[in-house]
Structure formats: structure tokens, C-alpha cells
C-alpha positions, 0 to 999 in steps of 0.5 A: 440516485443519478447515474452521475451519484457516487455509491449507493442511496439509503438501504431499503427496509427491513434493514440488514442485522449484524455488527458490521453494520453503521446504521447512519448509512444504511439510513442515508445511503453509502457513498465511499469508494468501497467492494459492494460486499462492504456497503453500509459496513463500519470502517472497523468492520472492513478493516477486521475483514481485510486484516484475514486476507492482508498478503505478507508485503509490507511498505514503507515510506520516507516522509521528510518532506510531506510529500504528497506522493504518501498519500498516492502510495498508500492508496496503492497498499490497499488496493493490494491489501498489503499487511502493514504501512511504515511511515519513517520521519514526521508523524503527520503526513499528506493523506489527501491523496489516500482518499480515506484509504489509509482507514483500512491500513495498519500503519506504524510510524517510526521517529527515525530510519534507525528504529524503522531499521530495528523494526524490521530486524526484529521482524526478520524482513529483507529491506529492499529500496526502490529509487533510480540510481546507476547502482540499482538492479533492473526490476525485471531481472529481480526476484523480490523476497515473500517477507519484503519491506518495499520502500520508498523516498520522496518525489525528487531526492528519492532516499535517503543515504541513510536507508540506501544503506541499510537496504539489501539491495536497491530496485530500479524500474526500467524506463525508456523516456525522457524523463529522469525517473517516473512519480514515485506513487506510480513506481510504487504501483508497479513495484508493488503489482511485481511482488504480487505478481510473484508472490500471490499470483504466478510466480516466475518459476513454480506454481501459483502460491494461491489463487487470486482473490475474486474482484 
């Protein structure tokens, strides 16, 4: 392959045994964004793999307006390998921006905030919303909870009134521009880096909750 090819060519024989193999890639080569560990593995085989490491975060994300922004966030939950994604409102929204990710990803979509709302409670998680509005307590001076469900609104309208009212309490990120507030798949990124920051790798009082994974 050339130097500009994405991933890696067909797997030299003898071939690799073991389930977690797709055979059609390892005949014609693997070209997805993947850990090296995962070449040539099944998307089942990667999504059983990452599901015993999943930290305790949850997402979730309003999806009223198809925003393409979903996509972005949901991406960013990977990369984190957060345990579960809730998607409240429509069923089908914009994967463009996931780039397969989302085949990773334990999804869950809820008709409305009220049974997204259930949901948790049953789950005994603490909703914590994340929008810019005068209300909202500064992301640097929050501690946010082991058991979270972060969630997010659409770009522009941000969220709904229904799901600022049944949040715990509402996370702005701090900004010091122009500009009103920042994408939301970007405040997504570094809400979620916080909660790892806190959580997984050095909380801001007491020791590490365990060692980061090695990249």
C-alpha cells in the first residue's frame, strides 16, 4: 500500500485463527479507523472487546433537529468508550459525522425526555445538562458525579426546557471570545475529557481511580 493508503493491505498467510477474525479482511486488507490490536477483527468482536473496559460515563443527546452535530458527539463517546449513548426524540439521526463509530457504541433511543427521564432514574444516575445559559455553573468549579448522564442539545437552540428541568444542575464551559457559545460537538469533547479527567484519570482531590489504559 502507499504511504497516503488508509490502514493496512491484505494479512500475510498463514492467516491469524480466532473468532474475532473477518475473514474478508483479512483477504483484502483493513482500512478502518481502528487500534492496530483491532486489525481485521469483526465489529462484533471489537464492540465485545471494548464493552469490558466501557468507563461508568453515559451521554445523551437531544435529537429534534437531525443535527449533525450527533454524529460529532458520538464520535467523541468512543473515543472516550463511554458505557451507554441515549438518543432522545427522533429514532433516526445524522451518523455522518460518527464515521461508523456509533458500530462501537451501546445506543439506547428514548421517544421522549419523560421516558429518557425514567430511564435514568431507574438507572440511578445524576443528569447533569450541559448548555450556556446565565444560570449555569462554570465547568472549572464543578465536580462532575462517577454515575453521570451528560447531555446535550442542538446546535443553536441548545436544550430543551423540558430537559433543563429535570437536569440536577446545568454545566456551562467558559469561553472568553466573540462568539456566543462554541459547536456543541466541541463542548461535548471537553465536557466529556472533564468527567475522564475526574474520574479515570486524576481526580482533583484523592488519587487516580485507576491507571489510564495504554494508547
Amino acid at each position: 500500500m502507499s504511504k497516503n493508503s488508509v490502514g493496512v493491505g491484505p494479512h500475510p498467510k498463514p492467516y491469524p485463527v480466532g473468532l474475532e477474525y473477518d475473514l474478508d479482511l483479512l483477504e483484502n486488507g483493513d482500512k478502518r479507523n481502528v487500534l492496530d490490536k483491532y486489525r481485521y477483527w469483526t465489529v462484533d468482536a471489537i464492540k465485545a472487546d471494548l464493552d469490558k473496559t466501557r468507563v461508568s460515563l453515559h451521554i445523551a443527546i437531544e435529537n429534534w433537529q437531525h443535527d449533525l452535530n450527533i454524529g460529532t458527539i458520538v464520535r467523541a463517546a468512543n473515543a472516550y468508550n463511554v458505557e451507554t449513548v441515549h438518543i432522545i426524540g427522533k429514532r433516526h439521526w445524522n451518523r455522518r459525522g460518527a464515521m461508523v463509530t456509533d458500530r462501537y457504541m451501546n445506543i439506547i433511543h428514548h421517544k421522549t425526555v419523560d421516558k429518557f427521564a425514567d430511564y435514568i432514574k431507574s438507572d440511578k444516575r445524576q443528569i447533569i445538562a450541559i448548555d450556556i445559559i446565565p444560570s449555569a455553573i462554570p465547568l472549572s468549579k464543578t465536580i462532575l458525579p462517577e454515575r453521570a448522564v451528560l447531555v446535550f442539545g442542538s446546535e443553536g437552540p441548545g436544550l430543551s426546557t423540558e430537559m433543563q428541568s429535570i437536569a440536577e444542575k446545568t454545566v456551562k464551559i467558559e469561553q472568553f471570545g466573540s462568539t456566543r457559545s462554541v459547536n456543541v460537538g466541541v463542548a461535548a469533547g471537553i465536557a466529556m475529557y472533564v468527567w475522564v479527567q475526574q474520574n479515570v484519570l486524576k481526580p482533583p482531590s484523592g488519587p487516580a481511580v485507576r491507571s489510564a489504559p495504554d494508547l
